[in-house]
TILORO-974022 format. One record per residue: residue number from 0; residue in one letter; x, y, z of N, C-alpha, C in turn. Coordinates in pm, 1 decimal. Atoms other than C-alpha are relative to their C-alpha. Example, Ala and Ser with C-alpha at 12.3 -4.5 7.8 and 13.67 -1.06 7.14 Angstrom:
0 A 89.0 -119.0 0.0 1230.0 -450.0 780.0 90.0 120.0 0.0
1 S -82.0 -119.0 -6.0 1367.0 -106.0 714.0 -77.0 109.0 73.0
# end
This chain:
0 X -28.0 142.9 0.9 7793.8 13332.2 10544.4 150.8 -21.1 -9.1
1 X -194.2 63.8 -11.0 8188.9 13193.4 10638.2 -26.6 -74.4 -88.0
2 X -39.0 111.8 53.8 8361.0 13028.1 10434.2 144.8 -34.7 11.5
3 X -162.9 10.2 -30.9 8673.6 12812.6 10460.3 69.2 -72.9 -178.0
4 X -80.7 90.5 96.2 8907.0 12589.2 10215.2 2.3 -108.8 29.0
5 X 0.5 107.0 -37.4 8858.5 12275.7 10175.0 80.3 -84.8 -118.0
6 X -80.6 123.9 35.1 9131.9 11974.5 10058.4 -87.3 -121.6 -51.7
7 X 59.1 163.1 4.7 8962.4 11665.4 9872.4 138.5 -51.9 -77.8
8 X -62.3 133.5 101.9 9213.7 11378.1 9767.3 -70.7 -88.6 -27.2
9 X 83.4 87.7 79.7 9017.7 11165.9 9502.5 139.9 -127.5 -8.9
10 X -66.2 88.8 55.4 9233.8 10841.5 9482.9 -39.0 -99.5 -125.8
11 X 63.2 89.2 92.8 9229.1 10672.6 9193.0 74.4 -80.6 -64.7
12 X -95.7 106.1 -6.8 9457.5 10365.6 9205.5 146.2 33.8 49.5
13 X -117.0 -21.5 -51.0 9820.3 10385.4 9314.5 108.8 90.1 -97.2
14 X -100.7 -89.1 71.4 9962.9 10559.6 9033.1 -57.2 165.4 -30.5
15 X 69.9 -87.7 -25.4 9721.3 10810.2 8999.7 -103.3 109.8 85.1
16 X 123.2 -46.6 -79.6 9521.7 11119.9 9198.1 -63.3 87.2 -45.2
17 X 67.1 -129.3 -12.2 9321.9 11400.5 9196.0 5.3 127.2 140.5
18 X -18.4 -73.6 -119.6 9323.0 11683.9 9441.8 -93.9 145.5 -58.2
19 X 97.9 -79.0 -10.1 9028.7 11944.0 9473.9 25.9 101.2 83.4
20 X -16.3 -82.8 -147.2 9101.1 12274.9 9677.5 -70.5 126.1 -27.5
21 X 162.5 -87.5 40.0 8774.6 12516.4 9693.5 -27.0 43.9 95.4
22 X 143.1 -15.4 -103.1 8542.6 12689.2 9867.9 -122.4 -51.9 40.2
23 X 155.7 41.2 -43.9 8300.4 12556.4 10132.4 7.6 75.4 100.1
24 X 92.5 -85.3 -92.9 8068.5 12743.1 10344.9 -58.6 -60.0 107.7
25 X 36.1 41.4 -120.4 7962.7 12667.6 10688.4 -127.9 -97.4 15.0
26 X 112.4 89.4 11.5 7587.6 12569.2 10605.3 22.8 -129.1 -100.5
27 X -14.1 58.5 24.5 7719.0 12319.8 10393.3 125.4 -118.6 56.3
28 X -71.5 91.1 -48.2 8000.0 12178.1 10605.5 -134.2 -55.1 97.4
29 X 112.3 55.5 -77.3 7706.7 12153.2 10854.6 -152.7 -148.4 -45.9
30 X 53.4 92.0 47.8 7527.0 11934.1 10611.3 -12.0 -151.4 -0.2
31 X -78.5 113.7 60.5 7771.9 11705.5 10541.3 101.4 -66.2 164.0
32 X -48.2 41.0 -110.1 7921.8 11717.7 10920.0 141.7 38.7 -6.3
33 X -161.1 -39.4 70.4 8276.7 11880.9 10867.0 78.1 -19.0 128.1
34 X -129.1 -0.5 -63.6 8599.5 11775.5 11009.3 80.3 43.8 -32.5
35 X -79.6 -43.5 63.2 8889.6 11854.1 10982.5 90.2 -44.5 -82.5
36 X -12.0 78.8 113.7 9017.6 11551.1 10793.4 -70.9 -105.2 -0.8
37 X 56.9 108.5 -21.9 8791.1 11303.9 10708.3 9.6 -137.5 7.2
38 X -56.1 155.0 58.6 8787.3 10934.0 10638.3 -26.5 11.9 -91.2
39 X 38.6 4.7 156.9 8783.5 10787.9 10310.7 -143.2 -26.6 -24.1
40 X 121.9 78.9 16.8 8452.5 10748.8 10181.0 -15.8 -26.8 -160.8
41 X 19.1 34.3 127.5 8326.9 10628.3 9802.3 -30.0 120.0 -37.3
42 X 70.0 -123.1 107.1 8257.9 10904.0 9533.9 -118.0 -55.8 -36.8
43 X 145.3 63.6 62.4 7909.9 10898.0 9453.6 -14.2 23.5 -173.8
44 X -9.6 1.7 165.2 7830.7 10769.8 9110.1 -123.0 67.8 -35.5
45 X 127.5 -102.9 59.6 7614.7 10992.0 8870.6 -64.9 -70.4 -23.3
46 X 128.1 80.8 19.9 7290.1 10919.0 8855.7 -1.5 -2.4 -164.6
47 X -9.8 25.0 146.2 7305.1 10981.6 8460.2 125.1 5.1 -61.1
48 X -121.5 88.4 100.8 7580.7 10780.7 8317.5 23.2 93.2 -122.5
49 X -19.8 13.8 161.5 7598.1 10989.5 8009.1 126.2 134.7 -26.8
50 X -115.1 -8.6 12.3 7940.1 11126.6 7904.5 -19.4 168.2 -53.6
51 X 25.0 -143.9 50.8 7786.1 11481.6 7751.8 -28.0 115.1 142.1
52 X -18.6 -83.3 -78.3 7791.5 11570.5 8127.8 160.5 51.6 93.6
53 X -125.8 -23.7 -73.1 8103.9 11727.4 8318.5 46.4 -69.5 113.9
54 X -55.5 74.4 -107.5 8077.6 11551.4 8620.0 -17.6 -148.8 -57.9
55 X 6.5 101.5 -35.8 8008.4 11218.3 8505.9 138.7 -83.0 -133.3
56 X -109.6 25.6 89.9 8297.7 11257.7 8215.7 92.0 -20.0 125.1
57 X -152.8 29.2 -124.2 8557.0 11282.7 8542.6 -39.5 -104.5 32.9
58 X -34.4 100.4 -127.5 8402.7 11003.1 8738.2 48.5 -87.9 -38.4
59 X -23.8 79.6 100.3 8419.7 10814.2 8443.8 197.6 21.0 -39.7
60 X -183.7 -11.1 30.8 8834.3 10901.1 8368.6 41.6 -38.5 130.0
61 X -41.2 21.1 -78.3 8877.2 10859.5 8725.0 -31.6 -173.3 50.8
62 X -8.3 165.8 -52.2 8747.0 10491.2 8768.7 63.2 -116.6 -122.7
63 X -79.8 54.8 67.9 8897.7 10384.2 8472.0 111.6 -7.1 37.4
64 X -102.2 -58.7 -76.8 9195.9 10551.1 8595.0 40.8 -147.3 70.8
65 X -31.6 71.9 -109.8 9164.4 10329.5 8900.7 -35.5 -179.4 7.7
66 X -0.3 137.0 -14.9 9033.0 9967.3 8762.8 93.5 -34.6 -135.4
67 X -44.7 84.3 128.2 9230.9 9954.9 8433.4 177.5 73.5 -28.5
68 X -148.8 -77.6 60.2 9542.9 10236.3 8476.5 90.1 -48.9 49.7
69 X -97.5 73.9 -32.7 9748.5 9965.9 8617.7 18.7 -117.8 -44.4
70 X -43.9 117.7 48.6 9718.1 9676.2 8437.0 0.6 -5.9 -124.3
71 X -34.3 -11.2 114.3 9932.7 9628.6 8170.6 -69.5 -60.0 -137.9
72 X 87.9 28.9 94.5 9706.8 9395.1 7984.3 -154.1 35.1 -22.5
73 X 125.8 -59.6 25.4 9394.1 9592.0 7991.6 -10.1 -10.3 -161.7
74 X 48.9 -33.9 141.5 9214.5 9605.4 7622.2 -88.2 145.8 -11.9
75 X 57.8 -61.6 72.2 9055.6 9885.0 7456.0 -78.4 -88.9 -140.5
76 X 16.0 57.3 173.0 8812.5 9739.6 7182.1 -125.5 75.4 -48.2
77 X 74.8 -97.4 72.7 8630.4 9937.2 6941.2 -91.6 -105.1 -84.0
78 X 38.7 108.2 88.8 8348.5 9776.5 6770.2 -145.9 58.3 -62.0
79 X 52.1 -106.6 89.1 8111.2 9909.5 6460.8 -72.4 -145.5 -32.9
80 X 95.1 74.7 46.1 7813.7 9746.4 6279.0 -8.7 -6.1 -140.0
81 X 37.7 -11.1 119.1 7791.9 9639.3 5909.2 -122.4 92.1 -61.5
82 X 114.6 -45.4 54.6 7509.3 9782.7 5690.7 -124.8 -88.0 -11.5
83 X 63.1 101.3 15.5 7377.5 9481.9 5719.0 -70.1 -16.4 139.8
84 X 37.7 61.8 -128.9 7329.8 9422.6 6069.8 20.9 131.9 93.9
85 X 13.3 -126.2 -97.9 7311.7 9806.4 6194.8 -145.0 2.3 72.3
86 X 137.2 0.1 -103.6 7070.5 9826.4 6504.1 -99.3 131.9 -90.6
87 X 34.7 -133.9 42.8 6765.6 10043.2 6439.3 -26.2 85.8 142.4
88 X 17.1 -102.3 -105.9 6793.9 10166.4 6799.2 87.7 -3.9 35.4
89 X -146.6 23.6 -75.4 7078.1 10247.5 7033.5 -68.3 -125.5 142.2
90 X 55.7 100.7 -81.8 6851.9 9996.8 7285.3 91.7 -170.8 -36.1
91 X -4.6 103.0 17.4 6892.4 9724.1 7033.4 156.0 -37.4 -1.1
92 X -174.4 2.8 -10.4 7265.8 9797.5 7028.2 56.7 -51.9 146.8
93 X -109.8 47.1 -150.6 7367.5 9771.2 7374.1 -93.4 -171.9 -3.6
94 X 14.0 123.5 -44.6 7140.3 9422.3 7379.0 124.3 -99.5 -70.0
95 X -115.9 42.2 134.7 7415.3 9356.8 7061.1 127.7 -12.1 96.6
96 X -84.2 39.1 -84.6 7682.2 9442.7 7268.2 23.8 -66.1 158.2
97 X 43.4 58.5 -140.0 7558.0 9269.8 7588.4 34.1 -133.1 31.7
98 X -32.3 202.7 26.3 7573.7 8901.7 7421.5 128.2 -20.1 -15.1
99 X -127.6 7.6 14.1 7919.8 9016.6 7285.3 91.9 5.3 175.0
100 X 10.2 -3.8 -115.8 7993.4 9094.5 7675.8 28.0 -152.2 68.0
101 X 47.6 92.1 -42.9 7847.6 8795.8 7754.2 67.9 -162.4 -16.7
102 X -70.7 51.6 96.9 8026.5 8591.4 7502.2 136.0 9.1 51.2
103 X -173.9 -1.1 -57.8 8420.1 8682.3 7641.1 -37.5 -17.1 143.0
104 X 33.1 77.4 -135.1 8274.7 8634.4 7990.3 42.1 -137.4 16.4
105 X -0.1 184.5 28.8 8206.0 8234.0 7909.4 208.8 -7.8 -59.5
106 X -152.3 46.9 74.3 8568.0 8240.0 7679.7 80.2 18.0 149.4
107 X -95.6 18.9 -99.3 8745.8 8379.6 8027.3 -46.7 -84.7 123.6
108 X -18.7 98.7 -66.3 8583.0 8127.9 8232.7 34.6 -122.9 41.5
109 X -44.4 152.8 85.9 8657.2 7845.7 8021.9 167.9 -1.9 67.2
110 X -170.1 -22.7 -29.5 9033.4 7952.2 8063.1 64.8 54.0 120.6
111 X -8.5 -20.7 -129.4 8988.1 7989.5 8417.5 41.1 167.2 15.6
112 X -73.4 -188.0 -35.7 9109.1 8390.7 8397.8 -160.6 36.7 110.5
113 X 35.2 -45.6 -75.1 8960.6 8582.3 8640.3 -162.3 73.3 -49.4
114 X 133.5 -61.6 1.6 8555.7 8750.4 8619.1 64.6 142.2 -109.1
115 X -38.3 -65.0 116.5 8542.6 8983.8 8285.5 -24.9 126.3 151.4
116 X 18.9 -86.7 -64.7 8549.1 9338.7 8456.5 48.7 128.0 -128.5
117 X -13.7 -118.9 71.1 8467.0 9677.1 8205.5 -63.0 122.1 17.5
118 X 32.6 -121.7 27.4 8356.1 10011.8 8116.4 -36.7 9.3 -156.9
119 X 80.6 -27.4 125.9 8127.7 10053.2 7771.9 -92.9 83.8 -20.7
120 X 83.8 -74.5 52.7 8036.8 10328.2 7614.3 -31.0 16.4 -124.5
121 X 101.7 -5.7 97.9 7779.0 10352.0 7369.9 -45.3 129.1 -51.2
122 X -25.2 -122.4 57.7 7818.5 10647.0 7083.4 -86.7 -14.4 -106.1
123 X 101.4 -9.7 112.5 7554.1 10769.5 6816.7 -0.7 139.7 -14.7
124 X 64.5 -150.2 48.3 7455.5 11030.3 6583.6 -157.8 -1.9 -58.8
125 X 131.1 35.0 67.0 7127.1 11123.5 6494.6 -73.9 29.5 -127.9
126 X 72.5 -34.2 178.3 6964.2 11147.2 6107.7 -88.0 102.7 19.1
127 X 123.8 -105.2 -33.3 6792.3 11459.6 6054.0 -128.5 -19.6 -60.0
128 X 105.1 18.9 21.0 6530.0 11273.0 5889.1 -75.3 -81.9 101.5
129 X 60.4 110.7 -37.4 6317.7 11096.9 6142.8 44.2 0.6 145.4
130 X -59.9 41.6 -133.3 6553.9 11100.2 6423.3 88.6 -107.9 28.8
131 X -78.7 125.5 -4.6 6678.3 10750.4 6373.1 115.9 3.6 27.3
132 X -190.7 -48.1 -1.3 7075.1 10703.5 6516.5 1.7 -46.4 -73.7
133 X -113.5 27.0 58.3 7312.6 10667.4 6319.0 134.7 -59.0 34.2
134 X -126.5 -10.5 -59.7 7673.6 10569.7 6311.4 5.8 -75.9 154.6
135 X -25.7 89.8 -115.8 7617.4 10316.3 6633.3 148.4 -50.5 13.3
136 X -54.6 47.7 -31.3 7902.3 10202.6 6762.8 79.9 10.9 149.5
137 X 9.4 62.7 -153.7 8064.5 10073.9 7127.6 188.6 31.1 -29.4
138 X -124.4 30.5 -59.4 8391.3 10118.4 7282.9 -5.0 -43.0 149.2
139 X -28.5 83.8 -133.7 8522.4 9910.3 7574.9 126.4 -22.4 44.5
140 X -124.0 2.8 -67.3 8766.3 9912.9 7820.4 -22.8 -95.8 106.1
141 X 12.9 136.4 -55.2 8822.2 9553.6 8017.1 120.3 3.9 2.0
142 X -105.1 34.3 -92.8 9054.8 9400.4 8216.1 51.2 -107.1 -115.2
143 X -67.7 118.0 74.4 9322.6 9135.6 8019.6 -31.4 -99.0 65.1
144 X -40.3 142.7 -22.6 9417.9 8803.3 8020.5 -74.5 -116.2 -144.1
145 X 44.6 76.5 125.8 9215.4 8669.0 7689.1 47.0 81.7 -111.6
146 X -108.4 4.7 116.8 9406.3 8672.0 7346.5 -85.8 145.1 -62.7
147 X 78.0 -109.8 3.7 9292.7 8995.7 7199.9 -43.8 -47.5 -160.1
148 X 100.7 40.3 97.4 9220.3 8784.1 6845.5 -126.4 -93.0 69.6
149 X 100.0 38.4 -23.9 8969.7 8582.1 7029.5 -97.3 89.3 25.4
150 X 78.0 -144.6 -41.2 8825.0 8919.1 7177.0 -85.5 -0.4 -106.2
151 X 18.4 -45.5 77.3 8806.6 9030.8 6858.7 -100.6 -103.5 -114.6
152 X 61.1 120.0 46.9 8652.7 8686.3 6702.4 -156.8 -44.6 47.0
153 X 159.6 13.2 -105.1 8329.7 8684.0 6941.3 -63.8 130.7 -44.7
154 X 116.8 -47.7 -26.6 8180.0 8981.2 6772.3 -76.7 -66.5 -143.7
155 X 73.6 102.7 84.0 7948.4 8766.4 6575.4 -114.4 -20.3 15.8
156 X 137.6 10.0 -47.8 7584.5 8677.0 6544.0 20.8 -165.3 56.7
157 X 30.1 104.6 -26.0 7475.5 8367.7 6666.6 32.4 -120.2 -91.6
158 X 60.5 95.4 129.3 7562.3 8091.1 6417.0 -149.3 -85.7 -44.5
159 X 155.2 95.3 47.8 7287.0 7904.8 6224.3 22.6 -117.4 -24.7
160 X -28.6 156.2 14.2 7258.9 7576.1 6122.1 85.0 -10.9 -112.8
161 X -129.6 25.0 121.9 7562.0 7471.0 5911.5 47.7 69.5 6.4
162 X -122.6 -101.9 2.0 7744.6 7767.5 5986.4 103.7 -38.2 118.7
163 X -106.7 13.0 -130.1 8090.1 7686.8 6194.3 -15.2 103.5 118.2
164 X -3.9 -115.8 -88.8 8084.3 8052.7 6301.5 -134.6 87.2 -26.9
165 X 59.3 -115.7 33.0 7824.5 8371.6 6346.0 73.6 2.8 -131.4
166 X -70.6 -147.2 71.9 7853.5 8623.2 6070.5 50.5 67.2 113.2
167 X -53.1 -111.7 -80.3 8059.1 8921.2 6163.1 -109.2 77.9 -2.7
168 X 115.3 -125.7 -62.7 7835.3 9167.7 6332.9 60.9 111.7 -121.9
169 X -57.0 -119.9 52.4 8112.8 9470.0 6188.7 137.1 -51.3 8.8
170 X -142.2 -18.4 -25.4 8458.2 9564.7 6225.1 15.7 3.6 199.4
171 X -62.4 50.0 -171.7 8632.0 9450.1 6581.3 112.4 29.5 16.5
172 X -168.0 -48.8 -33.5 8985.5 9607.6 6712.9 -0.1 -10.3 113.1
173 X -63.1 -5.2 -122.1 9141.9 9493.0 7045.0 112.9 70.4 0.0
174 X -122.8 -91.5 -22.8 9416.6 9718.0 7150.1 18.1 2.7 157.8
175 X 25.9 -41.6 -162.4 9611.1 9733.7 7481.4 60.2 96.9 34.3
176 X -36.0 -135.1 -54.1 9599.1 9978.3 7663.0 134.3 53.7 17.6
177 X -107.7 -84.4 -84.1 9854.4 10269.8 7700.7 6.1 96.5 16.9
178 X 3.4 -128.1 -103.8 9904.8 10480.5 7978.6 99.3 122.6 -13.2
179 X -150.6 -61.4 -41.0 10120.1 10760.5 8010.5 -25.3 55.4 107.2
180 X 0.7 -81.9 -150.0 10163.7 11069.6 8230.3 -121.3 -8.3 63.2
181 X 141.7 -39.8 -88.2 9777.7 11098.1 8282.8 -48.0 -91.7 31.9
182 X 50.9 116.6 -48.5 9721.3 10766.7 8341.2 -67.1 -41.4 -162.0
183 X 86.4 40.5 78.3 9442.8 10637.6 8090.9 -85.6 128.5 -69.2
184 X 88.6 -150.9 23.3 9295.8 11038.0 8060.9 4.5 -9.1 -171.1
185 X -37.4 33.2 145.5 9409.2 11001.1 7710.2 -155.3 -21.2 -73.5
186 X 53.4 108.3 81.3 9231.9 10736.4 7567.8 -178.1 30.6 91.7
187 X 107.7 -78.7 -67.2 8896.9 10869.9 7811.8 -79.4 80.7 -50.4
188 X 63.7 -135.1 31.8 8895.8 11216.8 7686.0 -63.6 -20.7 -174.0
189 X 80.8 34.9 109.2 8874.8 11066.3 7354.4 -111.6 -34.7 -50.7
190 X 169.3 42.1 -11.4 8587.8 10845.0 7402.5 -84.6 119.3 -11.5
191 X 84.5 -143.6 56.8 8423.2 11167.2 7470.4 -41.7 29.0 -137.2
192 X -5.4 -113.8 97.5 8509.1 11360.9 7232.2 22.1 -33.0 -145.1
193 X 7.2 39.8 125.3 8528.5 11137.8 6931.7 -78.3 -17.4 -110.9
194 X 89.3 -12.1 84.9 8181.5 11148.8 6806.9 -53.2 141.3 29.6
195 X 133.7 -75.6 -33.7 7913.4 11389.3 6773.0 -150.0 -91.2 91.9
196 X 94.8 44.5 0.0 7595.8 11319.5 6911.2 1.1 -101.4 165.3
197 X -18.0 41.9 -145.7 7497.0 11103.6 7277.5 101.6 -98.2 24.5
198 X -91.4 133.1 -8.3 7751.5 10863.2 7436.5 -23.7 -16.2 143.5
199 X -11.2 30.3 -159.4 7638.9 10685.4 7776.6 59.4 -157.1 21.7
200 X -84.8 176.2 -79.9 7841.7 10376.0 7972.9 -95.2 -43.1 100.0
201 X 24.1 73.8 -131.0 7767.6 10118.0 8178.3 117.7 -57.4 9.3
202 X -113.9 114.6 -39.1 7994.6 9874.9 8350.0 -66.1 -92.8 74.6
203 X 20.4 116.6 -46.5 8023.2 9564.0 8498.9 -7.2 108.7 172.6
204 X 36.2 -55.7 -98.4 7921.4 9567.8 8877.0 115.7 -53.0 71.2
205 X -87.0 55.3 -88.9 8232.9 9453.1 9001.9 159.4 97.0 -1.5
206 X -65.2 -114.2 -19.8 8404.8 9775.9 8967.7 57.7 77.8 96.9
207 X -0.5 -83.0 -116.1 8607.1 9973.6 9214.5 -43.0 110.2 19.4
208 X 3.7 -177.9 31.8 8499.2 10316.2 9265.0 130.2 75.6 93.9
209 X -53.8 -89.0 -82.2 8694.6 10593.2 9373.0 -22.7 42.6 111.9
210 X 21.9 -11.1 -175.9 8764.6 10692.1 9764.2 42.2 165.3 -19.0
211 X -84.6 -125.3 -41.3 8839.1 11036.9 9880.9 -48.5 18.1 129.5
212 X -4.4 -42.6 -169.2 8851.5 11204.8 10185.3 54.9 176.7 5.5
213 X -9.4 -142.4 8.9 8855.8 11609.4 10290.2 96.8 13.6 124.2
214 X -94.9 -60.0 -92.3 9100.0 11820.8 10512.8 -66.8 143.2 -39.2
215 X 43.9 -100.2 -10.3 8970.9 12132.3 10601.4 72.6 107.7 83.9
216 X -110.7 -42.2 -34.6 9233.4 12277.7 10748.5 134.1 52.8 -45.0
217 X -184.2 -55.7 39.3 9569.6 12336.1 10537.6 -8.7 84.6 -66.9
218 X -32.5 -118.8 54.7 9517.8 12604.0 10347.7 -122.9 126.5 29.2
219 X 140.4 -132.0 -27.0 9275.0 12959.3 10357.2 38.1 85.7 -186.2
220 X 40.1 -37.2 139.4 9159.0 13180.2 10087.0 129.2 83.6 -31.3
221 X -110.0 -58.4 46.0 9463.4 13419.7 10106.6 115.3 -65.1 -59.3
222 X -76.3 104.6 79.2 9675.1 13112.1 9960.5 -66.2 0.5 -114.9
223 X 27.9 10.2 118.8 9467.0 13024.6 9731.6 17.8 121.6 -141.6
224 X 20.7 -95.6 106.5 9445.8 13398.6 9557.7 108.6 7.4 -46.5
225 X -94.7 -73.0 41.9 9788.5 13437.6 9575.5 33.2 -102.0 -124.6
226 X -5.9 105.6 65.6 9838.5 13068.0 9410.9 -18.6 47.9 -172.4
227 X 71.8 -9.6 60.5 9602.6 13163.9 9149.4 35.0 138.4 -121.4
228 X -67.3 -115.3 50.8 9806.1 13500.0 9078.3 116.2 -57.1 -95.7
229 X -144.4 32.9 -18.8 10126.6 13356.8 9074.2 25.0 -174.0 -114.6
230 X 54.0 76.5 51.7 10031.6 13062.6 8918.1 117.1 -87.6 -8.4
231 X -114.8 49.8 10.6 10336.7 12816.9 9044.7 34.9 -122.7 -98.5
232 X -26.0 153.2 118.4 10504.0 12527.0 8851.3 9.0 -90.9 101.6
233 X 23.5 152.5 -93.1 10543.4 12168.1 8922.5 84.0 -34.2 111.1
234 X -91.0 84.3 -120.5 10803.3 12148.3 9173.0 -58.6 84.3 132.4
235 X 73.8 -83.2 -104.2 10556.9 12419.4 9406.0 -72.5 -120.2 34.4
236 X 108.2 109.4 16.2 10287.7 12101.7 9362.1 34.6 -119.5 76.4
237 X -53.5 98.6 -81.0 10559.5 11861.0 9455.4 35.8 -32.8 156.6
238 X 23.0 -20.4 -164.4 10594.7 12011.5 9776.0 -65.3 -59.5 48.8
239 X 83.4 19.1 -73.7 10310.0 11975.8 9878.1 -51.1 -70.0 30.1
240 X 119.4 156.9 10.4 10195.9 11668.8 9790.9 154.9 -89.0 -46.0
241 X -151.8 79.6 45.2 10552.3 11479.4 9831.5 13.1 -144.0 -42.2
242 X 33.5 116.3 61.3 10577.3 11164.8 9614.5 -69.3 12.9 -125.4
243 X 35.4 -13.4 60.8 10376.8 11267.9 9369.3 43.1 150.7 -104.4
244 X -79.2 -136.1 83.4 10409.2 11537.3 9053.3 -124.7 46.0 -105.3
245 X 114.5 16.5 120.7 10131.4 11673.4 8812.5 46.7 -69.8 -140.2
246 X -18.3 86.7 166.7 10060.5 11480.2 8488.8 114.9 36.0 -39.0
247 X -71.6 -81.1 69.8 10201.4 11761.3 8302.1 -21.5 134.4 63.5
248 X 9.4 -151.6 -110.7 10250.4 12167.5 8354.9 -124.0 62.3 -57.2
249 X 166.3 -78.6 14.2 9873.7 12220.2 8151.6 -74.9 -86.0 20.9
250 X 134.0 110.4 -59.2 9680.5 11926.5 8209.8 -58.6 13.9 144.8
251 X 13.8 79.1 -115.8 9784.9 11864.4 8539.2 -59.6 85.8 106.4
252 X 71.6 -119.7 -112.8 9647.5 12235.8 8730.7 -78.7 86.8 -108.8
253 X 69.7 -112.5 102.5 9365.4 12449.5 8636.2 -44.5 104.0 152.5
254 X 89.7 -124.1 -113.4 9239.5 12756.4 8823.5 -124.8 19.7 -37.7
255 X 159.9 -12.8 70.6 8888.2 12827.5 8780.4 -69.5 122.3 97.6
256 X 54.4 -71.2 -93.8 8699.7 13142.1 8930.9 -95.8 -6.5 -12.2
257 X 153.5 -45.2 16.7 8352.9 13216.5 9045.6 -15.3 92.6 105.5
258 X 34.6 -118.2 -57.4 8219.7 13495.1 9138.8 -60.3 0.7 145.5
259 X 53.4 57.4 -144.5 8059.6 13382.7 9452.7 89.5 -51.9 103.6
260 X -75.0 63.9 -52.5 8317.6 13137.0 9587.3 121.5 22.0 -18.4
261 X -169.5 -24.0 -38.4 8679.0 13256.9 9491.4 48.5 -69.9 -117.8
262 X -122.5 91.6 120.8 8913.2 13069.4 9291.5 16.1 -145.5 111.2
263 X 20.5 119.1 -60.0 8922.6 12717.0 9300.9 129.1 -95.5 -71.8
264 X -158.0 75.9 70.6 9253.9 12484.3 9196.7 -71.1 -181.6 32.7
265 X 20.1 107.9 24.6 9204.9 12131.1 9052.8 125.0 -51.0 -37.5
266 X -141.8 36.4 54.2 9516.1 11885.7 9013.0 29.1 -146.7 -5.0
267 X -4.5 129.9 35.6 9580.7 11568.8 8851.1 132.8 -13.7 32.4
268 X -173.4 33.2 -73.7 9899.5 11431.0 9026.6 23.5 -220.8 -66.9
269 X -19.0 134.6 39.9 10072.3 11105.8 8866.4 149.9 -35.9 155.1
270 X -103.5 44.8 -72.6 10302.9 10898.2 9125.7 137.8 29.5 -71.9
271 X -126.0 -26.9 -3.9 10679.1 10987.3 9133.8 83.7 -82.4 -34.2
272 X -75.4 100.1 12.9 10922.0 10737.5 8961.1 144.6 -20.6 110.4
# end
């Protein structure tokens, strides 16, 4: 079975990319119809949203990346449940955070801003008695333009009669976002990796996704090994990909081998000031 090298550029907004350079094999270019550079097409989104997998942790850094790593007023808001008013499922939680959702929606229509647009993921641990989660709580990443104490003021129950306001659900923190070299990867990898236990997102449907497109043509495997030997720095990278520079000199390239397919180079490239 041949195999060649194949080029993917993942775009993922103007300041940020990705770049994929691997082995594919003939019966699978034949699958997929192989050119030699393609058009752009959408990245397909994972069918299971949930952040404890590898691919759907990237798609997830990469569309953040690309709807929130450019605008300066993006929020981050973190938001936790009293003892009082802790869900007893992670179900009843996301309906919790759904109204809250729902709730800064109405506030940015009122104030004419533009359609809310996020990314929320939903983190738990589980009690070893019973199973029951634990420890519920939501982070969210949304587009600006509403005051980040009002944000923070809507997470509330419903008021009752004679009450001005809800109770507070929990504790509420807006924060805005900041980017550096990796874009938003940061504040991403965290989400991850900040609890124990499951963490899956949804988002709004008015999300961009990521485009890429393949070249099958610029390089062969005797590059890659030597690459992979040699293991160049960032101004080899800049070459190649002119305008752009990795993140950093460990984030931004990894080599990876398999025994089957060769060595494979992954590379997070930030735009060039």
């Amino acid at each position: 079975m041949r195999s060649f090298i194949r080029e993917k550029k993942i775009y993922c907004g103007k300041q940020y990319r990705e770049v994929d350079i691997f082995s594919y094999s003939d019966t699978q270019a034949r699958a997929v119809s192989r050119g030699k550079r393609s058009k752009k097409i959408k990245e397909s989104e994972p069918k299971q949203k949930n952040l404890n997998d590898k691919n759907a942790r990237r798609y997830f850094i990469q569309t953040a990346n690309l709807n929130f790593g450019d605008d300066p007023d993006a929020l981050h808001v973190s938001a936790t449940y009293s003892t009082k008013y802790l869900p007893a499922t992670v179900e009843e939680a996301e309906r919790e955070v759904t109204n809250f959702l729902r709730r800064i929606q109405y506030q940015r229509k009122k104030a004419g801003l533009p359609p809310l647009k996020y990314m929320l993921v939903t983190a738990s641990t589980t009690s070893r008695n019973g199973g029951k989660p634990t420890r519920i709580h939501h982070h969210i990443i949304m587009n600006g333009g509403l005051d980040r104490d009002a944000v923070e003021d809507l997470w509330r129950k419903r008021k009752r009669k004679g009450q001005k306001k809800g109770d507070r659900i929990g504790f509420c923190n807006a924060d805005r976002l900041q980017a550096d070299d990796n874009g938003i990867a940061a504040l991403c990898n965290y989400l991850v990796k900040q609890s124990a236990g499951k963490k899956r997102w949804t988002s709004s449907h008015n999300l961009e996704r990521p485009t890429s497109r393949t070249n099958d043509g610029k390089y062969n495997h005797r590059q890659l090994e030597k690459w992979a030997r040699e293991r160049p720095g960032r101004e080899f990278w800049e070459k190649k990909y002119p305008g752009w520079t990795l993140t950093d000199e460990d984030y931004g390239v990894q080599y990876e081998h398999n025994d089957y397919t060769g060595w494979s180079i992954y590379l997070k490239l930030r735009k060039k000031e």
